[in-house]
C-alpha beads as a LAMMPS data file, in Angstrom:
LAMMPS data file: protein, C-alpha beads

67 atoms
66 bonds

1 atom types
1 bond types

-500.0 500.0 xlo xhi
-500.0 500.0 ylo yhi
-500.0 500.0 zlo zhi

Masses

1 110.0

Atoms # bond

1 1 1 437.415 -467.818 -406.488
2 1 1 436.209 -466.597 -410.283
3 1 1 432.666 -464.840 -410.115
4 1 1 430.798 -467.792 -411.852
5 1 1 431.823 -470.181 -408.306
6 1 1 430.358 -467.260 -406.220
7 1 1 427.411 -467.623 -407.819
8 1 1 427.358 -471.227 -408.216
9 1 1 427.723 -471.364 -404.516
10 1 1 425.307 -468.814 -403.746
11 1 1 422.404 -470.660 -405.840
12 1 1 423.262 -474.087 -404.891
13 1 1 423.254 -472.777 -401.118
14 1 1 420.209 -470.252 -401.351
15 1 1 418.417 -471.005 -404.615
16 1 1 418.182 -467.875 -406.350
17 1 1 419.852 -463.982 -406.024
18 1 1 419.173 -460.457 -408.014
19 1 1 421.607 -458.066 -408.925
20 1 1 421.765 -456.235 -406.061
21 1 1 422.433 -459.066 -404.235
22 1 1 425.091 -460.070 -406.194
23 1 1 426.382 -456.213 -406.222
24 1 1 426.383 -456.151 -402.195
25 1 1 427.724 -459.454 -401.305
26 1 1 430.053 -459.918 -403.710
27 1 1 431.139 -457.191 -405.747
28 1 1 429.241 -458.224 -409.027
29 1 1 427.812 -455.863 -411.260
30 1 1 427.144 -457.894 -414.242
31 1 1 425.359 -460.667 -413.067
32 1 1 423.649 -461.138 -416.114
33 1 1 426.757 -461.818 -417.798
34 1 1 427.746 -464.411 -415.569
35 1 1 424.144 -466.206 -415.547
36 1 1 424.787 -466.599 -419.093
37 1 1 428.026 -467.721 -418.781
38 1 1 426.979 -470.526 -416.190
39 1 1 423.801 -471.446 -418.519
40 1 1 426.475 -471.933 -421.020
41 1 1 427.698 -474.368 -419.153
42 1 1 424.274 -476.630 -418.601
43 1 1 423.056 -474.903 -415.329
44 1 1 419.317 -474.746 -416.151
45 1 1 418.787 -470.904 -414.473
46 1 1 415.033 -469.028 -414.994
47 1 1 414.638 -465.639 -414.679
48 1 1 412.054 -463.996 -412.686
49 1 1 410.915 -460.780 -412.550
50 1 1 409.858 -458.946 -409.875
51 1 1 408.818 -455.521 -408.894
52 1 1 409.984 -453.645 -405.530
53 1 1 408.166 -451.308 -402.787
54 1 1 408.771 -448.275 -405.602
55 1 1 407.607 -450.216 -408.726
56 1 1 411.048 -450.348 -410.480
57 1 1 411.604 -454.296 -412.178
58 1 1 414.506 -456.579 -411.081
59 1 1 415.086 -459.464 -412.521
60 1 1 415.765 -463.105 -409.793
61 1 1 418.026 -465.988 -411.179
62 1 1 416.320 -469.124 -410.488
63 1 1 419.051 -472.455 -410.021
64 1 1 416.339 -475.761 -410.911
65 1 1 419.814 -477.237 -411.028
66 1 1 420.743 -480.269 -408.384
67 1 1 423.870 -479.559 -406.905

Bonds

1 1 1 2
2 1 2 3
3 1 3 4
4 1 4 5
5 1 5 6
6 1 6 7
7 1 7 8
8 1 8 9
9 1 9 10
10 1 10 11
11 1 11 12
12 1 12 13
13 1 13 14
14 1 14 15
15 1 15 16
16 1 16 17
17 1 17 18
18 1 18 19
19 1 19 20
20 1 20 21
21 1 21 22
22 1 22 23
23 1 23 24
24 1 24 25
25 1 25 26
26 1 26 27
27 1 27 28
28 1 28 29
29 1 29 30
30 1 30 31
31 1 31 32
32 1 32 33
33 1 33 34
34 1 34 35
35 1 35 36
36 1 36 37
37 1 37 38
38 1 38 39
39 1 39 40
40 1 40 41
41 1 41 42
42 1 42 43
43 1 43 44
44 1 44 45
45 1 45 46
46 1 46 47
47 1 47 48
48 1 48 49
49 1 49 50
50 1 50 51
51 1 51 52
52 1 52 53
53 1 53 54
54 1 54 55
55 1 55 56
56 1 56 57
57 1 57 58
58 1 58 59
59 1 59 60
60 1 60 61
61 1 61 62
62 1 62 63
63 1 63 64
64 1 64 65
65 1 65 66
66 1 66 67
């Protein structure tokens, strides 16, 4: 299974997922690669950002996609 279907699975199932999600489940390190790869195929994906406990940014991939 390529990257891009993890991911596809993972939003159509969950909804969203960060880069260190990505990283820890599955091994991804360029997720942002890969979200622009699967917008580049019509999946309408937002990002939000978000701050953690420590103040450091991270950005969320938002699927408003029907699956």
């Amino acid at each position: 299974m390529s990257q891009r279907d993890m991911i596809r699975n993972h939003l159509s199932e969950v909804g969203n997922i960060s880069t260190a999600e990505a990283n820890t489940v599955y091994g991804i390190t360029r997720l942002a690669a890969r979200i622009g790869e699967l917008r580049g195929e019509g999946l309408d994906i937002e990002t939000e950002m978000h701050s953690d406990q420590m103040g450091r940014r991270f950005a969320r991939y938002v699927c408003a996609c029907p699956f």
